[in-house]
KEVOSE-634911 format. One line per field, with one value per residue (C-alpha): x, y, z; residue in one letter. Coordinates in pm, 1 decimal, decimal comma, always signed. Example, Ala and Ser with C-alpha at 12.3 -4.5 7.8 and 13.67 -1.06 7.14 Angstrom:
# residues 2
px	[+1230,0  +1367,0]
py	[-450,0  -106,0]
pz	[+780,0  +714,0]
residuo	[A  S]
***
This chain:
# residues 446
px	[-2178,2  -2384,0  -2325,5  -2569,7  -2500,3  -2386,7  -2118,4  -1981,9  -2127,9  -2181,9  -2431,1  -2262,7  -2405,3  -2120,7  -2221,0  -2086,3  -2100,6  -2381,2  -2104,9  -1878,4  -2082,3  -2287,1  -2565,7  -2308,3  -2245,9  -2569,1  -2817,5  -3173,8  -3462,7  -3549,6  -3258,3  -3205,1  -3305,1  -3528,8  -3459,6  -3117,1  -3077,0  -2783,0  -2862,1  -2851,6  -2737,1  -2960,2  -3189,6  -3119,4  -2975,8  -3104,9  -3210,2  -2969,2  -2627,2  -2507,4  -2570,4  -2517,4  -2151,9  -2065,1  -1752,2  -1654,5  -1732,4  -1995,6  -2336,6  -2610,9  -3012,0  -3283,1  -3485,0  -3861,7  -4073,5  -3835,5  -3965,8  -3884,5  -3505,8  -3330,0  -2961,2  -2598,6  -2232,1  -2087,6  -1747,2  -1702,6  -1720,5  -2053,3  -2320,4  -2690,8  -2995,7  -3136,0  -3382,4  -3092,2  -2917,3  -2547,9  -2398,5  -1953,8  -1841,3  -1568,3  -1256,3  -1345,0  -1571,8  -1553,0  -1748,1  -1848,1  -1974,6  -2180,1  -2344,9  -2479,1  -2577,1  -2772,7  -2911,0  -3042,5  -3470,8  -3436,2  -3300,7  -3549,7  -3825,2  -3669,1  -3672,6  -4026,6  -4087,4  -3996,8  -4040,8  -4305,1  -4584,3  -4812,2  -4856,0  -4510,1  -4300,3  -3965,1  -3673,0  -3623,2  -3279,3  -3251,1  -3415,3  -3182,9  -2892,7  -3004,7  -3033,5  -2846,6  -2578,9  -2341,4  -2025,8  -1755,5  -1365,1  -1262,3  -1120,4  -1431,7  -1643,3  -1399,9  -1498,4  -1840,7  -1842,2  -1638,2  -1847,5  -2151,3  -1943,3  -1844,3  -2207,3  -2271,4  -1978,6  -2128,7  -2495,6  -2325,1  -2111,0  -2476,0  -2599,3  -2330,2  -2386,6  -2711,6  -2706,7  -2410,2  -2648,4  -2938,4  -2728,4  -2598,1  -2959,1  -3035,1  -2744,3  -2886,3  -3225,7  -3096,3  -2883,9  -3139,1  -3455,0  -3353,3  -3094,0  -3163,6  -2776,0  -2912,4  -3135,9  -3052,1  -3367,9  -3640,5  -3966,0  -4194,2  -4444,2  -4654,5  -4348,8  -4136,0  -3858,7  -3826,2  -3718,0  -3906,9  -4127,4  -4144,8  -4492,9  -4619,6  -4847,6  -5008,0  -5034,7  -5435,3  -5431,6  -5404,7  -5145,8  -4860,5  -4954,4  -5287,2  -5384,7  -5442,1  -5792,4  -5814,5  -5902,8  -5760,8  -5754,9  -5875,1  -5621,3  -5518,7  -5267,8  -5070,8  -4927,2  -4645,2  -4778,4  -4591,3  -4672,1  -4509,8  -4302,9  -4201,2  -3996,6  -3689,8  -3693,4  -3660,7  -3577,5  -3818,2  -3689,0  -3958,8  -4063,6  -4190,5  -4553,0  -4779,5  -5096,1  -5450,7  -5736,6  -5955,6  -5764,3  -5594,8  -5580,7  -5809,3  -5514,8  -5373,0  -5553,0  -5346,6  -5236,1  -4914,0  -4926,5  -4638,8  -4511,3  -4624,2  -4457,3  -4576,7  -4529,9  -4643,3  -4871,8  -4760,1  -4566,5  -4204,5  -4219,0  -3936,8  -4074,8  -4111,0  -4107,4  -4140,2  -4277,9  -4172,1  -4292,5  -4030,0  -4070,8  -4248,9  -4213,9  -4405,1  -4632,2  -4753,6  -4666,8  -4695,7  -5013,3  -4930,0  -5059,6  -5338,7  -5086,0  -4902,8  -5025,2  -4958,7  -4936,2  -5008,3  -4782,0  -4754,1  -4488,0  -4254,9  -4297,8  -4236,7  -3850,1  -3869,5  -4206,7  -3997,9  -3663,9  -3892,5  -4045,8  -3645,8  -3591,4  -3615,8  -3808,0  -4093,6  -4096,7  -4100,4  -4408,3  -4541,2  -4516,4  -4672,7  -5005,8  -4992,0  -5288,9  -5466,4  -5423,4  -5271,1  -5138,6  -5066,5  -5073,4  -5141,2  -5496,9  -5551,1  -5721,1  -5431,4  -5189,6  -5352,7  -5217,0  -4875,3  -4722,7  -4414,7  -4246,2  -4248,8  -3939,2  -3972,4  -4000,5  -3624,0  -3509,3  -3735,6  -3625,8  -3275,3  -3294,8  -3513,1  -3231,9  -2977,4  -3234,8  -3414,9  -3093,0  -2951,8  -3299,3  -3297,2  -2953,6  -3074,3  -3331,7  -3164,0  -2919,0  -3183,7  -3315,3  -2982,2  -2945,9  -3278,9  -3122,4  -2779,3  -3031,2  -3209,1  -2917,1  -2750,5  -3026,0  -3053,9  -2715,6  -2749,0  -2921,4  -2752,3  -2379,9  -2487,5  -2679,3  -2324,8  -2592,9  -2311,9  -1971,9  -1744,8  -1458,0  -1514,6  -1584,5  -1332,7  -1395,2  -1150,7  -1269,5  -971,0  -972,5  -1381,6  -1414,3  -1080,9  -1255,8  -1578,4  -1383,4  -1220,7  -1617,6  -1678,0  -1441,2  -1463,8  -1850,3  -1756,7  -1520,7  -1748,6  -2045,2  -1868,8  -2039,9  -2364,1  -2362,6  -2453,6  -2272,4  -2438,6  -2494,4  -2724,9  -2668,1  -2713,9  -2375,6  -2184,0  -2305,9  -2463,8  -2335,3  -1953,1  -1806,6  -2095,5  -1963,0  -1629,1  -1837,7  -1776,2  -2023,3  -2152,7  -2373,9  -2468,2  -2843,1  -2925,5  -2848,2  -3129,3]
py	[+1035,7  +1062,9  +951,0  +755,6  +686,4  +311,0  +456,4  +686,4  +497,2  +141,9  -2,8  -93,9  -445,3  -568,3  -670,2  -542,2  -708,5  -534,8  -553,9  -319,8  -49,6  +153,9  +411,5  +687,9  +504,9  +338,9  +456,9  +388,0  +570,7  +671,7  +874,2  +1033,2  +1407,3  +1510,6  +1803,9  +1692,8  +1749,9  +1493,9  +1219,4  +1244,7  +957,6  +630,3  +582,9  +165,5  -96,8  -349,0  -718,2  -870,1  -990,2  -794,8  -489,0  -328,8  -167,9  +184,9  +398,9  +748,9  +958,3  +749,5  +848,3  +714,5  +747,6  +642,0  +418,7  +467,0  +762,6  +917,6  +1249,2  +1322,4  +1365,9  +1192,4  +1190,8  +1182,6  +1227,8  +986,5  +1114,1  +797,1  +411,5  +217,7  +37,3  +95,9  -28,5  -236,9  +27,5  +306,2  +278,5  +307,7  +468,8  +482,0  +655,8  +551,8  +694,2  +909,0  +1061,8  +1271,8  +1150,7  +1500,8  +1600,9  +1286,2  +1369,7  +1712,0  +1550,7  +1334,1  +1613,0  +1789,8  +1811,2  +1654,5  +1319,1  +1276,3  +1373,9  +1142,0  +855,7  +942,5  +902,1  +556,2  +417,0  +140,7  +151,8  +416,6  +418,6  +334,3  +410,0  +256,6  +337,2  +130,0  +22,9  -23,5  +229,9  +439,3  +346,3  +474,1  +811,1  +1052,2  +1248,0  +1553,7  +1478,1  +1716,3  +1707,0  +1595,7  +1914,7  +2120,1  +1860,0  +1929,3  +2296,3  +2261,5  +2018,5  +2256,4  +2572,3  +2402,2  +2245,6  +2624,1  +2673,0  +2348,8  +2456,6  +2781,6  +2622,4  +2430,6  +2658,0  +2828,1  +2499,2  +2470,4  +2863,2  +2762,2  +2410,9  +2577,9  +2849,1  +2627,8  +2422,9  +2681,6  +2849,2  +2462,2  +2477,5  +2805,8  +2696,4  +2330,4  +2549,7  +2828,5  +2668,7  +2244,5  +2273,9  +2589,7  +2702,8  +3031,5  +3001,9  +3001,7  +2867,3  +2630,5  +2508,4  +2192,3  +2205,4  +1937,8  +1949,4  +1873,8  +2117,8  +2486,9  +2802,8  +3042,6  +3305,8  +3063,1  +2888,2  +2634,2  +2637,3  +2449,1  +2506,5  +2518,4  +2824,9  +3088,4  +3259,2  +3182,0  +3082,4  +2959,6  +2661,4  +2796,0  +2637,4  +2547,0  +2764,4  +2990,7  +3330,1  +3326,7  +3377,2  +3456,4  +3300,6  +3068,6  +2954,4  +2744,3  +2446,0  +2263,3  +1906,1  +1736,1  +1557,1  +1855,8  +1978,1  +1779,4  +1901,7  +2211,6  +2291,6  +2329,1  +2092,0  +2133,0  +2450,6  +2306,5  +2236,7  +2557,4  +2500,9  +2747,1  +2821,4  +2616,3  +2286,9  +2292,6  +1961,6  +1953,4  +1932,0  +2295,6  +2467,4  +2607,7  +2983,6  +3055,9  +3429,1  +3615,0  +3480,9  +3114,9  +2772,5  +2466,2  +2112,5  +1762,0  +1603,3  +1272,0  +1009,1  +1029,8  +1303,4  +1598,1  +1830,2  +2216,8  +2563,2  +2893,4  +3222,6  +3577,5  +3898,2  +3958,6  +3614,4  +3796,8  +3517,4  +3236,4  +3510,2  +3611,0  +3294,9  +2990,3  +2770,6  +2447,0  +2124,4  +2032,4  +1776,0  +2046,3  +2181,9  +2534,3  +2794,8  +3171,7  +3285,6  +3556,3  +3811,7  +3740,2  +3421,3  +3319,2  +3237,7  +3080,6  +2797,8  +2784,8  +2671,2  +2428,9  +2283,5  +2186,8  +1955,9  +1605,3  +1679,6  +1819,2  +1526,3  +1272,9  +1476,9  +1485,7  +1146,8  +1013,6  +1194,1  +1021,5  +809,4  +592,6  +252,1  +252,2  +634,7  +786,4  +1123,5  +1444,4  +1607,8  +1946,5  +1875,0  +1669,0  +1964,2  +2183,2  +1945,7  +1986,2  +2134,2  +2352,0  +2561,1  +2930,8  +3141,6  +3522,6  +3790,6  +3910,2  +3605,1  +3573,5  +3921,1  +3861,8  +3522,3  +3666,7  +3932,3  +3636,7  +3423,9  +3701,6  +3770,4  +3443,2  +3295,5  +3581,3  +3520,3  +3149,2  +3314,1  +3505,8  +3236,3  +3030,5  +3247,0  +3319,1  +2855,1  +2897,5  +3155,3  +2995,2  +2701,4  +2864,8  +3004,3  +2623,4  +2459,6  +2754,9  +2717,1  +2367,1  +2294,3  +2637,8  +2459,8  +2115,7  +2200,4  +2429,5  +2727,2  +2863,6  +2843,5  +2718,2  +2797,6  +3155,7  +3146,1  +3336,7  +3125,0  +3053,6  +2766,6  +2780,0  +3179,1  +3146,3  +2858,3  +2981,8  +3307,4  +3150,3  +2925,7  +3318,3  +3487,2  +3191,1  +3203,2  +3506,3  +3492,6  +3255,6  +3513,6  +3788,8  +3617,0  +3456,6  +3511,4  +3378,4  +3602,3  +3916,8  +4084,6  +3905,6  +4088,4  +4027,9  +3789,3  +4067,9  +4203,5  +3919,9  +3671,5  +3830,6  +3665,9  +3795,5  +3502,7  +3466,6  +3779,6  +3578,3  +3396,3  +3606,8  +3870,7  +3739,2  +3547,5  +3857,8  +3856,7  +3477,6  +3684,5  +3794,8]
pz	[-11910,1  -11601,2  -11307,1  -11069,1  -10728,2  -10782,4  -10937,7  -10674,8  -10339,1  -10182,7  -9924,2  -9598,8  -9495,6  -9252,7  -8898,7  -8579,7  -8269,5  -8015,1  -7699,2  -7902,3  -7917,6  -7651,0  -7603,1  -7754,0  -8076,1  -8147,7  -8432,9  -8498,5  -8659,0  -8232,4  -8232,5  -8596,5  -8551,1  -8841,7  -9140,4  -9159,1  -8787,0  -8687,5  -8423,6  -8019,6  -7780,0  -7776,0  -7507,7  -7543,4  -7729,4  -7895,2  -7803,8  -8055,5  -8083,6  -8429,5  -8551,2  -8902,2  -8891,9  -8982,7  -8995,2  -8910,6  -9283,2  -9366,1  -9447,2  -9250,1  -9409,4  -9208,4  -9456,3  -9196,2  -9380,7  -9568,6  -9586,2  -9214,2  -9395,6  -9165,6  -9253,4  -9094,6  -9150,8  -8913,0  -8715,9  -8537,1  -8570,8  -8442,0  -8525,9  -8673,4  -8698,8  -9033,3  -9099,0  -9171,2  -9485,3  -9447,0  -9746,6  -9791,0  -10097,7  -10312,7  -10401,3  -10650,9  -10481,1  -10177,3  -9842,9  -9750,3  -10082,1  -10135,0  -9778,6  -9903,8  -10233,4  -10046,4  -9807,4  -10088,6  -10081,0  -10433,3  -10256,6  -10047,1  -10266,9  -10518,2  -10273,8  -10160,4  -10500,5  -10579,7  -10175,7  -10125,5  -9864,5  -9798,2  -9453,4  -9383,2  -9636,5  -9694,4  -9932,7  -10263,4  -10226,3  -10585,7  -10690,5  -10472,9  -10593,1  -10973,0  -10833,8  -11075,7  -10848,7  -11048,6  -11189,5  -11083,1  -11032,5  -10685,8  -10606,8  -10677,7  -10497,1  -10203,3  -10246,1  -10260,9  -9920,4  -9725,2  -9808,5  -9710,2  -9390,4  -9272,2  -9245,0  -9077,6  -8841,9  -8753,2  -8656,3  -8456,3  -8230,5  -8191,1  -8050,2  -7808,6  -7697,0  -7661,8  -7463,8  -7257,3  -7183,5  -7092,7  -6878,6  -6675,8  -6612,9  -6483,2  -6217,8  -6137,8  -6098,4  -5888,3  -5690,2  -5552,8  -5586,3  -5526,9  -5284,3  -5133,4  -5119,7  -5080,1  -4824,5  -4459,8  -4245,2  -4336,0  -4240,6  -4317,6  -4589,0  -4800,3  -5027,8  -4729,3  -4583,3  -4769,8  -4675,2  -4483,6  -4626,3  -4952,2  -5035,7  -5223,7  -5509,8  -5807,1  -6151,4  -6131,2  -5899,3  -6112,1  -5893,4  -6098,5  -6421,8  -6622,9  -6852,1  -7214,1  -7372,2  -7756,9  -8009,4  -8185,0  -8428,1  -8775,4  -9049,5  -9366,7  -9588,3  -9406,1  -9061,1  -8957,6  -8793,0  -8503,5  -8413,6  -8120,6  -8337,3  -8488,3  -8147,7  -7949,9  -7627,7  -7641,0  -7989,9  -8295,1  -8544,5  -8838,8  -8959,7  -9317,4  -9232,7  -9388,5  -9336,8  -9422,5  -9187,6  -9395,0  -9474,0  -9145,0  -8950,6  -8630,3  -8415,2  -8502,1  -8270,3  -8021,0  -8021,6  -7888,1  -7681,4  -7498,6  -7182,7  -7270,1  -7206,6  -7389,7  -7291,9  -7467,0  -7285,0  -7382,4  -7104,3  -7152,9  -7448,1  -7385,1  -7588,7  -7511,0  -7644,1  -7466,4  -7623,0  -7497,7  -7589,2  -7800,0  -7969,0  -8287,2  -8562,5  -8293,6  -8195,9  -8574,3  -8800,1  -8580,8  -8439,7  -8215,8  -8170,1  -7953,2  -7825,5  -7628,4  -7292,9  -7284,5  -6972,6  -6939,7  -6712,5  -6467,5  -6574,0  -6252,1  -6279,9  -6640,0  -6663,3  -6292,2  -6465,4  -6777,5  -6635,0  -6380,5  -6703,8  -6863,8  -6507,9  -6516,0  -6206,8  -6375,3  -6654,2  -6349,7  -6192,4  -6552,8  -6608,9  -6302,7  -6373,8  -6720,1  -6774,3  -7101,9  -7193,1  -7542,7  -7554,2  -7218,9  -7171,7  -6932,8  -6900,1  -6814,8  -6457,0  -6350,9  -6495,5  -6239,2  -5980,7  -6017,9  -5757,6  -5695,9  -5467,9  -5549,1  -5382,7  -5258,3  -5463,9  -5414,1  -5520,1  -5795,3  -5876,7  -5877,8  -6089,4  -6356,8  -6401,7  -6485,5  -6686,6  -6907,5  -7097,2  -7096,2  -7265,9  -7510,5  -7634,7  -7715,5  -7881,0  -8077,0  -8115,8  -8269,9  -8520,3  -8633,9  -8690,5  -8899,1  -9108,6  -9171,8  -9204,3  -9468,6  -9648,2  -9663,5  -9832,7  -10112,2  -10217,1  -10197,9  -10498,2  -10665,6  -10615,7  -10743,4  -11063,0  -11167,7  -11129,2  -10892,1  -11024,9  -10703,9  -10922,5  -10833,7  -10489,7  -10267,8  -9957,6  -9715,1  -9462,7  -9236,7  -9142,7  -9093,5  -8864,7  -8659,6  -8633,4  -8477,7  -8274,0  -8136,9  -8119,8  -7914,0  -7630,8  -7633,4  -7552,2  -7279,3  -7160,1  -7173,3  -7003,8  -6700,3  -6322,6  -6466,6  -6759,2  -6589,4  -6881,1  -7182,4  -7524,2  -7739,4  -8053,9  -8264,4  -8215,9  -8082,7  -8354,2  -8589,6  -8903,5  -8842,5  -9051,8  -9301,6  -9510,4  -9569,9  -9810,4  -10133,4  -10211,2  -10484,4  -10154,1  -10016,9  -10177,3  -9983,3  -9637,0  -9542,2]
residuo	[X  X  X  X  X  X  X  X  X  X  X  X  X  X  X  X  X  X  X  X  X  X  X  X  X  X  X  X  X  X  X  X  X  X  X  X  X  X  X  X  X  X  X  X  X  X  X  X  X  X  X  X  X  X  X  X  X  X  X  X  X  X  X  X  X  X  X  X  X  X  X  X  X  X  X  X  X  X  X  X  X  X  X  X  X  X  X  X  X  X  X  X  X  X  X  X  X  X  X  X  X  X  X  X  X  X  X  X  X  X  X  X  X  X  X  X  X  X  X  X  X  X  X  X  X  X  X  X  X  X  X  X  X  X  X  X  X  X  X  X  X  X  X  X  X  X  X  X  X  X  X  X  X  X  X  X  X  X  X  X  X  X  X  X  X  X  X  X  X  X  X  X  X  X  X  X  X  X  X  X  X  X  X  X  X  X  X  X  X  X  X  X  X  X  X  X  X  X  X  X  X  X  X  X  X  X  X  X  X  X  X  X  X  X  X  X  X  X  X  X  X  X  X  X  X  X  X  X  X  X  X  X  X  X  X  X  X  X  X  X  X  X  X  X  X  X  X  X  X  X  X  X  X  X  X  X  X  X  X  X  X  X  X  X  X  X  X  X  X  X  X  X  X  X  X  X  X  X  X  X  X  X  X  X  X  X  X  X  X  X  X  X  X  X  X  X  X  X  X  X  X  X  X  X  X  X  X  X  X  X  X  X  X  X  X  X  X  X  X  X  X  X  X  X  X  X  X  X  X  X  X  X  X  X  X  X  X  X  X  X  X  X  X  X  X  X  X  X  X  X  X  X  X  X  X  X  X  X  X  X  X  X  X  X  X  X  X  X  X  X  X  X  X  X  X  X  X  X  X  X  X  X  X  X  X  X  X  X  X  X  X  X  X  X  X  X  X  X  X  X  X  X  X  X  X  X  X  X  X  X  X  X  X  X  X  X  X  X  X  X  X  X  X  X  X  X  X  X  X  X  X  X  X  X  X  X  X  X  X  X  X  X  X  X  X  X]
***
């Protein structure tokens, strides 16, 4: 008999009081990441005096346009908003395994399916709950979750490399070029007190850096298309959206070029992406929104704009140029207005020597997510349907993750004193636990 997921899963409905939970432990559609992306901390609560309740294991849908696949394993207690379903599976079923069932594109396409409202779509609760999961034994299920988990695990030691790395180029960056701990005597400017031999400039001055116009290259085949809602800060969260030179929307029309750095023009929207020379799969297979703001920069001058453009300094400056009366946003003359301080070439020199590496190991770092990404979701469906038998899967969990965990300290090791000795992720990272997975795997590496 088949099973539906009634049978294996109830809807969470319980309240929680609002003054037992906080920023950290709050969930709402705002905060979901989307493409199965996890959640980050809420930016408020809300104006009420319950909340729905959910527990750590429990699986947490947001129920708003289900096809931005917003979904969550929960590891702590909290409370969530009435627009995210909050799923808890039953005993004979395990809590892990029913979250990748319900990650699967086949979910969500399912629930697309049978949601209500066009413009908005919503969920069918019932209709949800009839959705036909696969039956196996407890201990395969187990299996199943905690392959898919050592994936999971692995993305997510690269996005700690990767935040780590970004925070430290920050400190850098507040350290030199904020507080001037470098620099020894200062003078007034329209900025107010820098140090000597230092200058101020503006992002319309062509010096530095130049706005990009609209337009772009004709193609063939397809592109990747990235929408501001498509990137959280600065990490590209949607790669799904293929779109043709002739049935592309009017808003593609951006072309991203080496030694660019692209901002959303939007009030209060954190939302960037930078493009190297060595960037290659932006550079052929990507076009951006119109609702970015993108900047040419001068060689020298690149990582210096770049990490300027990750401060909350620059969202405040940003921000205050903002003007409209129901969507505020940036224009391009006001961009030109911005204005920074730009340090001497020696120090310039030396801080592009710490930041070039450092921003292509998150590079690199990133491709390798999308590619443990990608190989996830293909044995996703492969392990459900019983195409691949888990039975004969020599995968050990334990050994892989506690060799990761080793890889990663001793990265942090390796790349003390500001990284000067960073390697690239192609031999530090390069997918040194993925061929503990059997090799019966090997042909979804690539």
């Amino acid at each position: 008999m088949s099973l539906i997921l009634n049978d294996v899963a109830k809807f969470v409905t319980s309240k929680i009081e609002i003054s037992e939970i906080d920023e950290t432990n709050y969930i709402s559609t705002e905060n979901m990441l989307p493409n199965k992306g996890g959640v980050i901390e809420a930016s408020s609560l809300p104006d009420t005096q319950t909340v729905r309740e959910y527990q750590s294991s429990d699986i947490l849908i947001n129920n708003i346009r289900p096809y931005f696949k917003k979904i969550w394993f929960s590891d702590k207690n909290g409370g969530c908003s009435n627009d995210v379903f909050v799923l808890r599976a039953k005993n004979n079923y395990d809590s892990k395994f029913l979250y990748y069932v319900l990650s699967s594109d086949d979910f969500f396409s399912y629930v697309m399916s049978t949601a209500k409202g066009t413009k908005m779509p919503r969920g069918d609760k019932k209709a949800i709950q009839n959705y036909n999961v696969p039956e196996f034994p407890i201990e395969d299920q187990m299996k199943i979750s905690n392959l898919l988990n050592g994936i999971d695990q692995k993305i997510e030691v690269n996005k700690k490399i990767n935040n780590h790395l970004e925070e430290v180029m920050l400190k850098i960056f507040n350290s030199w070029f904020v507080k001037f701990e470098l620099s020894n005597e200062l003078i007034d400017s329209k900025l107010g007190l820098i140090p000597k031999g230092w200058k101020v400039d503006y992002l319309g001055s062509k010096k530095s850096c130049s706005i990009i116009g609209s337009g772009i290259e004709n193609f063939d085949d397809f592109k990747i298309y990235i929408a501001t809602a498509d990137v959280d800060n600065s990490i590209i969260t949607n790669y799904e959206t293929l779109i043709t030179m002739e049935d592309k929307p009017s808003r593609a029309n951006m072309q991203p070029v080496p030694k660019s750095i692209w901002f959303a023009k939007m009030i209060d929207s954190r939302k960037l992406i930078m493009v190297d020379d060595y960037s290659e799969e932006l550079l052929n297979n990507y076009i951006f929104s119109t609702g970015f703001c993108g900047l040419k920069c001068v060689d020298k001058y690149f990582y210096y704009l770049w990490t300027f453009l990750l401060t909350d300094a620059f969202d405040n400056i940003k921000n205050n140029f903002c003007t409209g009366t129901t969507m505020q946003a940036i224009n391009n003359k006001d961009t030109k207005l911005i204005e920074f301080v730009i340090p001497n070439d020696e120090l310039l020199f030396r801080f592009n020597s710490i930041a070039e590496p450092i921003y292509k190991e998150i590079y690199y770092n990133t491709t390798e997510i999308k590619k443990l990404q990608k190989l996830r979701d293909t044995l996703l469906p492969m392990l459900m349907s019983g195409e691949i038998d888990i039975t004969k899967v020599n995968y050990d969990l334990k050994r892989i993750i506690r060799k990761f965990i080793l890889i990663f300290l001793n990265y942090l090791y390796e790349n003390k004193n500001y990284f000067k000795n960073t390697k690239s992720n192609e031999t530090l990272l390069k997918s040194r636990t993925i061929h503990k997975i059997d090799k019966y795997f090997t042909k979804f590496i690539r």
